[in-house]
LUMTIVEX-486725 format. One record per atom (N, C-alpha, C, O): x, y negated, z negated. Coordinates in steps of 0.2 Angstrom, whole numbers, plus 5000, padded with zeros to 4 digits. Example, Ala and Ser with C-alpha at 12.3 -4.5 7.8 and 13.67 -1.06 7.14 Angstrom:
// LUMTIVEX-486725
506650284961506250224961506650164961507150174958506450114965506850054964506450004961506749944960
// end
This chain:
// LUMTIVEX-486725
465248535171465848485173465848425169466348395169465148395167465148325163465548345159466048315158465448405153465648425146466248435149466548395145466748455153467248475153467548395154468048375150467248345158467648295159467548215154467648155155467248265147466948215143467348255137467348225131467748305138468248345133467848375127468048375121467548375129466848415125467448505120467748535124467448515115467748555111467248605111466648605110467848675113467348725110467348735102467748735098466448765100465948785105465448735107464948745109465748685105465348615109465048625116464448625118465748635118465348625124464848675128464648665134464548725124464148765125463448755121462848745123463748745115463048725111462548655110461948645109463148625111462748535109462248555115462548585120461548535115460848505116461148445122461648405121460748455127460948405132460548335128460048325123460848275131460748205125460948155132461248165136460648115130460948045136461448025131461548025125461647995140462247965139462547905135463047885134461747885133462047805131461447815125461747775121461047835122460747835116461047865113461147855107461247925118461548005111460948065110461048115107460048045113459848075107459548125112459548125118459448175109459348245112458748235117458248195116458748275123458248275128457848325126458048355121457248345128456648375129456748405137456848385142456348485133456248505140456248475145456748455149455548465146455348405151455848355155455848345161456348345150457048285152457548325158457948305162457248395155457848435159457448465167457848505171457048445169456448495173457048445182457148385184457348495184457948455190457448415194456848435196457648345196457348315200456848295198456748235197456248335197455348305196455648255188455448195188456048275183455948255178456148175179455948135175456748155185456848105187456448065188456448015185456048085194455448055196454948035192454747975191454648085187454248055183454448025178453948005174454948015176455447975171455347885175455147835173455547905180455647815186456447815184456747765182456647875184457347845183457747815177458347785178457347815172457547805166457547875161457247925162457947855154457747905150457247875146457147815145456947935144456147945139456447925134456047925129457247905130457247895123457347825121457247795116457747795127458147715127457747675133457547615134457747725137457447665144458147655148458247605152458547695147459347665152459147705159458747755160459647665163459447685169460047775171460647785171459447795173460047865175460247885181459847885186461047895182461147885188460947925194460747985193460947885199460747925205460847995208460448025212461648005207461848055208461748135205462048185206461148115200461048175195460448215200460448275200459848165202459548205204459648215212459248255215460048195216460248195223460548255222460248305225461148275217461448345217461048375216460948415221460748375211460048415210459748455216459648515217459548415219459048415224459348475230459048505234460048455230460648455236460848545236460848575241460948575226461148625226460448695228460448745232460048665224459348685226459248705232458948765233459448655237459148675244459848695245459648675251460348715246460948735247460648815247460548855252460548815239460648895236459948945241459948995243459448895241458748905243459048945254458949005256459348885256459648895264460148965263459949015266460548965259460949025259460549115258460649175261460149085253459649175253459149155259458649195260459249125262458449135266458949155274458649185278459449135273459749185281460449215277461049195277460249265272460549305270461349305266461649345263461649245267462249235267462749295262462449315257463249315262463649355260463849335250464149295248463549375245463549355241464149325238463949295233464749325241465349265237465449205240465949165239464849175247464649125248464349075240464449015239464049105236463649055234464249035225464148985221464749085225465249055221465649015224465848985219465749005228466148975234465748915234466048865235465048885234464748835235464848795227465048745226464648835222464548815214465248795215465348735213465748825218466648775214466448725217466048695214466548705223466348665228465748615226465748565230465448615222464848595221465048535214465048465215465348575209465748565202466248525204466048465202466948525209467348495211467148435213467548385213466448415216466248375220466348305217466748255218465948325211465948285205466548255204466648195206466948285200467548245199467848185204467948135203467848225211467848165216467748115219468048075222466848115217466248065219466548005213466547945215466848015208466747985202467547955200467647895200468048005201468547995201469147985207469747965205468948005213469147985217470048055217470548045219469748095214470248145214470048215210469648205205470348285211470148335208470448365203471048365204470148395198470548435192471048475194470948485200471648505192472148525194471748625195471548655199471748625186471748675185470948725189470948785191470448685189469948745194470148745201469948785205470748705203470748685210471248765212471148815216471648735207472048815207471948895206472248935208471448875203471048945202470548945206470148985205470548915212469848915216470448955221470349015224471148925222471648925226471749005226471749045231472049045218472149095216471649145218471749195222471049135216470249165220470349185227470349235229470549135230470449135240471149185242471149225246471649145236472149235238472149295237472449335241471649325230471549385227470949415234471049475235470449395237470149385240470349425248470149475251470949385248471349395256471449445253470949485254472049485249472449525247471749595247471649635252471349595242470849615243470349645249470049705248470349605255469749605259470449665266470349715269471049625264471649685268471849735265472149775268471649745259471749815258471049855258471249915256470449865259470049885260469849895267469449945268470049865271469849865279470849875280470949875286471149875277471849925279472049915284472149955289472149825283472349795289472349735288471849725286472749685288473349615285472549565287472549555293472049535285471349515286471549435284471449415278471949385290472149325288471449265289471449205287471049285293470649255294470849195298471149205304470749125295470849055296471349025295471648975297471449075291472449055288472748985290472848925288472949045298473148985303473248935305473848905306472548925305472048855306472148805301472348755303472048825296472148815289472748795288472748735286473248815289474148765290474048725292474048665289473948735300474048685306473748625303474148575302473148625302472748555299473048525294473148455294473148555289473748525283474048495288473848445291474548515289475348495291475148425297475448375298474848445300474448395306474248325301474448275301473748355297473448295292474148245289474248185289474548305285474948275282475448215287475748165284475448235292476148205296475648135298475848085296475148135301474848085303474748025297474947975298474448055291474548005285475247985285475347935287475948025283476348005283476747925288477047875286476547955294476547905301476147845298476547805299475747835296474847785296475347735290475547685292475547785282475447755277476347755274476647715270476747805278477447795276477147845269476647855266477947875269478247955265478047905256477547935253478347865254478147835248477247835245477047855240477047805251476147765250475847835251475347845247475947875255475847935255475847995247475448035245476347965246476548015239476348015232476448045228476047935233475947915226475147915226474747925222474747885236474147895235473947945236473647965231474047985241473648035242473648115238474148145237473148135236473148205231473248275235473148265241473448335232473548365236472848425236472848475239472448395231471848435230471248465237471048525238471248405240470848435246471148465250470848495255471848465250472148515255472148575253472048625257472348575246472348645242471448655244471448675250470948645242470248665243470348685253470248745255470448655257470348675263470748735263470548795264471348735263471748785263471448855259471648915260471148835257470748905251470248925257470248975260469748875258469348875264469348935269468948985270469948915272470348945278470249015276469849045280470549055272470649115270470149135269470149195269469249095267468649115266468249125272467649155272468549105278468249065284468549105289469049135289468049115297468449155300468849085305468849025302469149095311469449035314468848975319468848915320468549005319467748985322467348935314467448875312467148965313466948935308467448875304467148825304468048885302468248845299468448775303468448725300468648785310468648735314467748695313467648645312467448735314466748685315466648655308466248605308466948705301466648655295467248585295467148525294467748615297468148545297468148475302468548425302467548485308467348445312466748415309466648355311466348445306465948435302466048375297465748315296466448405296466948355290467148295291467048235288467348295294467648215300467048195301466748145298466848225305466048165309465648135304465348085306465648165299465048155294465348105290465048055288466048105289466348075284466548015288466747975284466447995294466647945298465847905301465947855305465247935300464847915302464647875295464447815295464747885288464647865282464947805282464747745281465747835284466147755284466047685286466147625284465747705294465447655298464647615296464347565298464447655292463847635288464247595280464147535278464447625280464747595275465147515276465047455273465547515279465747455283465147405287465347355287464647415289464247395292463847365287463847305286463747405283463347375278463847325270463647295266464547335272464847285269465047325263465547295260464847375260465047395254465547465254465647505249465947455260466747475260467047405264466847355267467647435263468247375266468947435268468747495268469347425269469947465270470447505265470947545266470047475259470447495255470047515252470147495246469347565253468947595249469047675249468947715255469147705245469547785247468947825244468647825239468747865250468247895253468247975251468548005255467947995247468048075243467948105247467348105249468348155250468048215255467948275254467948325258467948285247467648365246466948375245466648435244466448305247465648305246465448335253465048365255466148305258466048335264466048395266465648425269466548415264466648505266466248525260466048585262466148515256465348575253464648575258464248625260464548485259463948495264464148525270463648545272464748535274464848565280464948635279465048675284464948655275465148735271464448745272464248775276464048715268463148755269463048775275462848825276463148705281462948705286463248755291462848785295464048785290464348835293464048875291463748905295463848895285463648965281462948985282462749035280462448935285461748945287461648935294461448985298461848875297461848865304462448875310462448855315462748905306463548905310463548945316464048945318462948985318462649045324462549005328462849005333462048975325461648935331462148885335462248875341462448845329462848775332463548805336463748765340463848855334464348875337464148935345464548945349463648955344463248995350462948935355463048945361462748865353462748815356463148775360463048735365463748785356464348725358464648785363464748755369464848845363464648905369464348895376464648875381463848895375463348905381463348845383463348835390463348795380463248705382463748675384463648625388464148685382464648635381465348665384465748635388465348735381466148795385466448755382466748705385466548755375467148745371467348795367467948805365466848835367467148905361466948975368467049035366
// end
C-alpha cells in the first residue's frame, strides 16, 4: 500500500528493494525483521539516523497477532483476505483521512460475488447482515445530515466506510455485525475521550474509522462466541 500511494510504476513496484524514506538507501535484512528490527534500531534507520514512524511497527505487531488469533480459533479461510483489505485500507485512512476508490470497490465487488456465490451453493437467497447493513447506512447518513446539513455532509463526509461496512454486512451474520459495529463506536468514542482529555483532539479533528472496524472484525472473528454468548446469558440482549 506505501508503493501504491507513492505511485511507484510497474515493475517498480514489485522489484525496487525496500530503502528508507528519507535517505533513499537500500535496507538490509536485518532492517526488514517486523517489529524486533524497530526495537533494536531505537526507532531510527541504520543508514541516516531518521526517526521511523510509529505506525510501522504498531501495524506490524497488530497484523501478526490478528493473523496469529484467527488460526488458533480456527477462523473460516476468507476471514484472513477480508482482514489484509481491511488491514491495507487502514492505512490510507490513518494517513489520509480517506480511502482509495478503486480496492474499496473491489472489496465492495468481492463481498457481492461472495453473496451470489454462498446462495447458490446452499440454493437458497444467503443475505446475511444485508439488512443491518442498510439500516445503519441510511440511520448514519440521516443523523450526519441532521448534525452537519445536506451541503457539509456532501463535501465532508466520504462514502468509503460505508461502502467497507456494507461489504461487511454481507461478510457477517446479523449477530455478528451488530456487535462488530458496537465495537466500533465504543472504541472509537473511548479514543475520542482520550483524545480530548489529553488535548490532542478538538472538534474539528476527523477520526478514521476503518482502524476500527478491522480491530472490531478480529475481535468478532475470534471472540465474537464468547462476547455474544455473554451479552445472552448476562445481560438478555441477544
Amino acid at each position: 500500500m506505501y508503493r501504491l500511494d507513492k505511485e511507484y510504476k510497474y515493475p517498480e513496484i514489485f522489484t525496487k528493494p525496500s530503502h528508507c524514506e528519507k535517505c533513499n538507501k537500500q535496507l538490509q535484512w536485518y532492517d526488514l525483521i517486523p517489529v524486533l528490527s524497530y526495537i533494536f534500531s531505537k526507532g531510527k534507520c541504520t543508514k541516516c539516523g531518521s526517526k521511523i514512524n510509529i505506525y510501522y511497527p504498531l501495524s506490524e505487531l497488530f497484523l501478526g497477532i490478528s493473523i496469529l488469533l484467527l488460526y488458533y480459533y480456527s477462523a473460516s479461510w476468507f476471514t484472513y483476505p477480508i482482514l489484509l483489505t481491511l488491514f491495507s485500507l487502514t492505512y490510507f485512512d490513518i494517513h489520509y483521512k480517506a480511502i482509495p476508490q478503486t480496492p474499496t470497490l473491489a472489496f465492495l465487488s468481492l463481498s457481492i460475488i461472495y453473496l451470489i456465490t454462498n446462495s447458490i451453493i446452499k440454493e437458497q437467497l444467503i443475505l446475511n447482515a444485508l439488512s443491518s447493513g442498510l439500516i445503519v447506512i441510511v440511520l448514519i447518513t440521516i443523523l450526519l445530515i441532521l448534525m452537519y446539513g445536506f451541503k457539509k455532509f456532501k463535501e465532508g463526509f466520504g462514502v468509503g466506510d460505508f461502502l467497507i461496512l456494507f461489504s461487511l454486512s454481507i461478510f457477517l451474520n446479523t449477530q455478528q455485525f451488530w456487535l462488530l459495529f458496537w465495537i466500533s463506536i465504543l472504541t472509537a468514542v473511548i479514543i475520542s475521550i482520550i483524545g480530548f482529555i489529553t488535548k490532542k483532539y478538538n472538534r474539528k479533528t476527523a477520526l478514521p474509522l476503518l482502524p476500527f472496524f478491522t480491530l472490531a472484525y478480529v475481535v468478532v472473528m475470534t471472540y465474537g462466541d464468547v462476547i455474544l454468548k455473554y451479552l445472552g446469558l448476562y445481560i438478555g440482549i441477544i
